[in-house]
RODOBA-280510 format. One record per residue (C-alpha): residue in one letter; x, y, z; residue number from 0. Coordinates in pm, 1 decimal, always signed. Layout:
N
<rec><kelo>a</kelo><x>X</x><y>Y</y><z>Z</z><torke>NUM</torke></rec>
...
// end
This chain:
67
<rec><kelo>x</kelo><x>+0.0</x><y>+0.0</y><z>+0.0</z><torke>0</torke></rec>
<rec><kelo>x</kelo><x>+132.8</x><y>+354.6</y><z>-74.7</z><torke>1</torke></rec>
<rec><kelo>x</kelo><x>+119.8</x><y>+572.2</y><z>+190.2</z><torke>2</torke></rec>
<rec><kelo>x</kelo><x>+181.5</x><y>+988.7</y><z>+218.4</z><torke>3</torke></rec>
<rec><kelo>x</kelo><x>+326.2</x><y>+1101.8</y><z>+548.5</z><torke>4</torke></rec>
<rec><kelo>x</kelo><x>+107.0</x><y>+1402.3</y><z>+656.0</z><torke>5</torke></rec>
<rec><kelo>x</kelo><x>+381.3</x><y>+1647.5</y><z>+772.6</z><torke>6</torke></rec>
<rec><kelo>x</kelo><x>+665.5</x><y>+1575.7</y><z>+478.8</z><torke>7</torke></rec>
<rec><kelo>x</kelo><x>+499.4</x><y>+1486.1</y><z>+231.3</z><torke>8</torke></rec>
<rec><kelo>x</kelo><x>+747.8</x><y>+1148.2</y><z>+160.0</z><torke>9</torke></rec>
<rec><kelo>x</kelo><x>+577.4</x><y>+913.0</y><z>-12.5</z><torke>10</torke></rec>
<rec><kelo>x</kelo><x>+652.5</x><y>+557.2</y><z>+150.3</z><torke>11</torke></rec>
<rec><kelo>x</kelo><x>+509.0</x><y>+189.5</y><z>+36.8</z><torke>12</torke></rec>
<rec><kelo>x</kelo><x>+419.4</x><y>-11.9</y><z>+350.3</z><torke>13</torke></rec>
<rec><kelo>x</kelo><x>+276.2</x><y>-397.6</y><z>+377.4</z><torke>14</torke></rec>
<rec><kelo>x</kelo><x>-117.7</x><y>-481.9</y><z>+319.5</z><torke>15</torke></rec>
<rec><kelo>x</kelo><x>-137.4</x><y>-694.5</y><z>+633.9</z><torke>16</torke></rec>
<rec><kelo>x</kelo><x>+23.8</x><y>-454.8</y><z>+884.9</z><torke>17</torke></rec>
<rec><kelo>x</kelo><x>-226.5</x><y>-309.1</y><z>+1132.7</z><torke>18</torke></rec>
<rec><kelo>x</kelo><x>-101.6</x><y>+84.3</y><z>+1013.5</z><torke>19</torke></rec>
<rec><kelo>x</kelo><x>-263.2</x><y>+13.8</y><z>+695.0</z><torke>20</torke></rec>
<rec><kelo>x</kelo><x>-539.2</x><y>-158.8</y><z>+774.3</z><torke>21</torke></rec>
<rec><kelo>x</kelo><x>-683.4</x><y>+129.3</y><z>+980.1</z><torke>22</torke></rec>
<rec><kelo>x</kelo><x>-539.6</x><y>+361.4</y><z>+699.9</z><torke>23</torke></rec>
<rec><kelo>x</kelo><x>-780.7</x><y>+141.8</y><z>+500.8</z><torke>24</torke></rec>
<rec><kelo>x</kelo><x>-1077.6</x><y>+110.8</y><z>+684.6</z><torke>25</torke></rec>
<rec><kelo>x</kelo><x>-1065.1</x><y>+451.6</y><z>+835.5</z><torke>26</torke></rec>
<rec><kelo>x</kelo><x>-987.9</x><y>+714.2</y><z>+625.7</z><torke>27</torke></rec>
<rec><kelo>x</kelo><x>-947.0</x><y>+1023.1</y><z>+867.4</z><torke>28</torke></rec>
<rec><kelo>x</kelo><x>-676.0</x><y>+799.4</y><z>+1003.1</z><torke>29</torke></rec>
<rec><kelo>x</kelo><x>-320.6</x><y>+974.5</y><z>+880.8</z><torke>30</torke></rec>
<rec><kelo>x</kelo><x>+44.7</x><y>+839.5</y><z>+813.4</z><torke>31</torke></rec>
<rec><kelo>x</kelo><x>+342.7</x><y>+935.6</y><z>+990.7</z><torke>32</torke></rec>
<rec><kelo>x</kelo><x>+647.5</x><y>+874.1</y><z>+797.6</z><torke>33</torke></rec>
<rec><kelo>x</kelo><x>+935.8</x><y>+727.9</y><z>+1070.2</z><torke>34</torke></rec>
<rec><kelo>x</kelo><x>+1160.0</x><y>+1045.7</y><z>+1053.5</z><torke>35</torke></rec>
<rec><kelo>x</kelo><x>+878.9</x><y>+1206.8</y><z>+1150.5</z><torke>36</torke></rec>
<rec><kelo>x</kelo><x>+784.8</x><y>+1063.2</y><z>+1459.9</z><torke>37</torke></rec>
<rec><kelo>x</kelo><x>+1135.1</x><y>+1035.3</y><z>+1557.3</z><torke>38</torke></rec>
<rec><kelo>x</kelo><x>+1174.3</x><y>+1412.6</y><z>+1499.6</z><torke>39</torke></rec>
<rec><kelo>x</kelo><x>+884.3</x><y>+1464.5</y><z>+1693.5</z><torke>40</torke></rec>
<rec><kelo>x</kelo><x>+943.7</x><y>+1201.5</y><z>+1991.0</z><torke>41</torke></rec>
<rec><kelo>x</kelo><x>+1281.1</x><y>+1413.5</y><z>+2037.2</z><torke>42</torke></rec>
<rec><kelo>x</kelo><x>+1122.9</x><y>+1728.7</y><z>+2034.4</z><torke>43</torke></rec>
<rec><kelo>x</kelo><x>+860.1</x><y>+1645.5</y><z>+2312.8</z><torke>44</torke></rec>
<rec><kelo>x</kelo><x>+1135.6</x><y>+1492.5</y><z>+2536.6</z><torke>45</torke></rec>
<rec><kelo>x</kelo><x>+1310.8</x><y>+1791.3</y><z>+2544.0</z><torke>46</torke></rec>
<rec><kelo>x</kelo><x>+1024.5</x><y>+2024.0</y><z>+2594.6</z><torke>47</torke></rec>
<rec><kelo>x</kelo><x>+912.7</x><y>+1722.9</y><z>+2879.2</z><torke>48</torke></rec>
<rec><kelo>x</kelo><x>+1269.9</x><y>+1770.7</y><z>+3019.3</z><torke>49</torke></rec>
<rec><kelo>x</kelo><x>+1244.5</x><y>+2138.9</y><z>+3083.8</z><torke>50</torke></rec>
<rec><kelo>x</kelo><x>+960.0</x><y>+2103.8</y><z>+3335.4</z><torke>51</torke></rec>
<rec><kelo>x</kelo><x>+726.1</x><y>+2333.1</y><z>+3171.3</z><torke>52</torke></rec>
<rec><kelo>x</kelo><x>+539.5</x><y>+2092.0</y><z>+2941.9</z><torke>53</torke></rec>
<rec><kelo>x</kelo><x>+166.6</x><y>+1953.9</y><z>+3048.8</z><torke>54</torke></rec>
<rec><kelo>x</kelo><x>-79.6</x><y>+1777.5</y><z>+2918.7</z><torke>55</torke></rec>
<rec><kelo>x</kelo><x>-452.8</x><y>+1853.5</y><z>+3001.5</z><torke>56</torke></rec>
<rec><kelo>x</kelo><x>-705.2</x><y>+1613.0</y><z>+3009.7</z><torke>57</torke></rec>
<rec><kelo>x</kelo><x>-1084.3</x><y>+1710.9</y><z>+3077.9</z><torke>58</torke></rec>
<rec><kelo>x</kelo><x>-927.4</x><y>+1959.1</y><z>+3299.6</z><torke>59</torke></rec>
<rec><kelo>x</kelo><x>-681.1</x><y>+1780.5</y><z>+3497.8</z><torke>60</torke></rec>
<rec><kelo>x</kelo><x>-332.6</x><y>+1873.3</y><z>+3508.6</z><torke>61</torke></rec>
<rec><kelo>x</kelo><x>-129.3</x><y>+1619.8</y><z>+3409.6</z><torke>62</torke></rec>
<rec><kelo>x</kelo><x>+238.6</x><y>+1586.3</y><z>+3336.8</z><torke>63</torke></rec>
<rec><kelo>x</kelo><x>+339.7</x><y>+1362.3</y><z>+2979.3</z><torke>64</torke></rec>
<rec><kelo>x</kelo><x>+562.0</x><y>+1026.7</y><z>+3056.5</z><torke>65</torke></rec>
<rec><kelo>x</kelo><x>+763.5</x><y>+923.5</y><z>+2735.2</z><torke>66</torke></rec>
// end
């Protein structure tokens, strides 16, 4: 299946029978995240997490992100 990563624009080709694609599939408004992607952004939110100042709320509960 040919896939288009939502942020880079990369066009990738990933297997039929892995689960990515078969929500990509069956659920449309689901997107594709190339792997650079992710990683760039998993690296990003550990640093911001590491500075002490990034939260996550959640139906209005404070609550810190754990990678």
């Amino acid at each position: 299946m040919r896939v288009k990563c939502i942020i880079c624009d990369k066009i990738e080709t990933i297997e039929d029978s892995l689960p990515a694609a078969k929500k990509l599939r069956n659920r449309p408004i689901h997107t594709y995240m190339c792997d650079d992607c992710r990683m760039r952004i998993t690296e990003n939110t550990t640093k911001r997490v590491n500075t002490g100042q990034f939260f996550v709320y959640r139906s209005g509960k404070q609550k810190e992100w754990l990678p």
